[in-house]
C-alpha positions as CSV (number, residue, x, y, z in Angstrom):
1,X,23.4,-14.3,-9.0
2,X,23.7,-13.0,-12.7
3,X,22.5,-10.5,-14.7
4,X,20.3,-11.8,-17.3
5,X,18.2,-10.6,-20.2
6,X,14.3,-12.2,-20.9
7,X,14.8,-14.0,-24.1
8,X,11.7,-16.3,-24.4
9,X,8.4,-18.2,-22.9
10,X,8.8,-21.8,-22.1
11,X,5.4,-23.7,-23.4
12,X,5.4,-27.0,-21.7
13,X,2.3,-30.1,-22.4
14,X,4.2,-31.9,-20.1
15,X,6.5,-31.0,-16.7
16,X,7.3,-31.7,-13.4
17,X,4.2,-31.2,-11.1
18,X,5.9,-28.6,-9.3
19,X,5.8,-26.3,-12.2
20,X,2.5,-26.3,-12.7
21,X,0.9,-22.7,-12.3
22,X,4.3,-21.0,-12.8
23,X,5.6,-18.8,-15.8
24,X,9.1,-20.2,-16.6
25,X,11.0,-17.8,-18.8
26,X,14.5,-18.4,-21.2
27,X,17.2,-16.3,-19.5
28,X,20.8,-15.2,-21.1
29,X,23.4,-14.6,-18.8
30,X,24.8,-11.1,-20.2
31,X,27.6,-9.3,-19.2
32,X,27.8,-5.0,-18.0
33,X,27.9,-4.4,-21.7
34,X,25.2,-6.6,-22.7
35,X,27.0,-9.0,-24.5
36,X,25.5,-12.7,-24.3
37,X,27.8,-14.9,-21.5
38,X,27.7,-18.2,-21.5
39,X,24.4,-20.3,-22.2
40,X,20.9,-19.4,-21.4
41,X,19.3,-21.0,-18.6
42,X,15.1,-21.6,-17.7
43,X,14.1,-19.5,-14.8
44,X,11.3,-19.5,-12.3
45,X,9.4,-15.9,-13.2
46,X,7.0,-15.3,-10.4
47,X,8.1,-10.8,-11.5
48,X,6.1,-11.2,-14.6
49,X,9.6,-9.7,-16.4
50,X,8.7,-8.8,-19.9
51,X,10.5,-10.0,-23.3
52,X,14.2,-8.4,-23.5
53,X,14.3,-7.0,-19.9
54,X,16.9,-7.0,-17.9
55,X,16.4,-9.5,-15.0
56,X,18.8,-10.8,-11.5
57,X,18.2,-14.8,-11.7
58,X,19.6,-16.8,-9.0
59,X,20.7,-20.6,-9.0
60,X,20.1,-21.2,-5.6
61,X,17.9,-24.4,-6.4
62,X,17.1,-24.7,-2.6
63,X,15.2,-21.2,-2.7
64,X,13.8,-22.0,-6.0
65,X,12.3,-25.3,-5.0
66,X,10.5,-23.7,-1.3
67,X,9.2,-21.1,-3.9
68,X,7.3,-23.9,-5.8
69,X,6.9,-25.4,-2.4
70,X,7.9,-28.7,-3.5
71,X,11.6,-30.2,-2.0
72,X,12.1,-32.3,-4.4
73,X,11.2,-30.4,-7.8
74,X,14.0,-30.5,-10.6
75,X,13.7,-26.2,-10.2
76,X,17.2,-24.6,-10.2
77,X,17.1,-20.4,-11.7
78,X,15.0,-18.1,-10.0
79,X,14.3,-14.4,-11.5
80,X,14.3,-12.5,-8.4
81,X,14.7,-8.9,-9.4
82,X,13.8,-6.8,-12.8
83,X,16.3,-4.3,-13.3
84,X,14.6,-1.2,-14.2
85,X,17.9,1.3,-14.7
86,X,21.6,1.6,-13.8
87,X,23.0,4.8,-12.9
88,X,25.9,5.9,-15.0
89,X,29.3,4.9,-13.2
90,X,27.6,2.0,-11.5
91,X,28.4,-1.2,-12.6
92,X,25.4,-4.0,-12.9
């Protein structure tokens, strides 16, 4: 799991058919400071995160393809938690 920050919509004509009906969102990896960590990946967003907020997104593909209910779907990240504050002392 990483913590990640909501950088973009995906808008897709055309995807796998196991992505229809779900929001997929542009996540960046970031660090406890915020700082950008390696490259942004396209999660699964069945939280309905909003733009710039912090998010957990997992790459366990087998969790992300039983949540789009399809075995064989190309899915990968999944957001599954919206961070909503971090108590001082507490690293995230």
């Amino acid at each position: 799991m990483l913590l990640a920050r909501v950088e973009g919509n995906v808008t897709a004509t055309r995807k796998h058919p196991s992505f229809e009906g779900w929001r997929l969102v542009i996540c960046q990896p970031i660090g406890q400071d915020g700082t950008p960590e390696g490259s942004p990946q396209i999660a699964i967003d069945s939280h309905g995160a909003g733009m710039h907020q912090r998010v957990i997104i997992s790459s366990d593909g087998s969790e992300a393809r039983k949540a789009v209910g399809d075995l064989k779907s190309p899915a990968r990240w999944l957001v599954v938690g919206i961070v909503d504050e971090k108590e001082p002392g507490v690293p995230v």
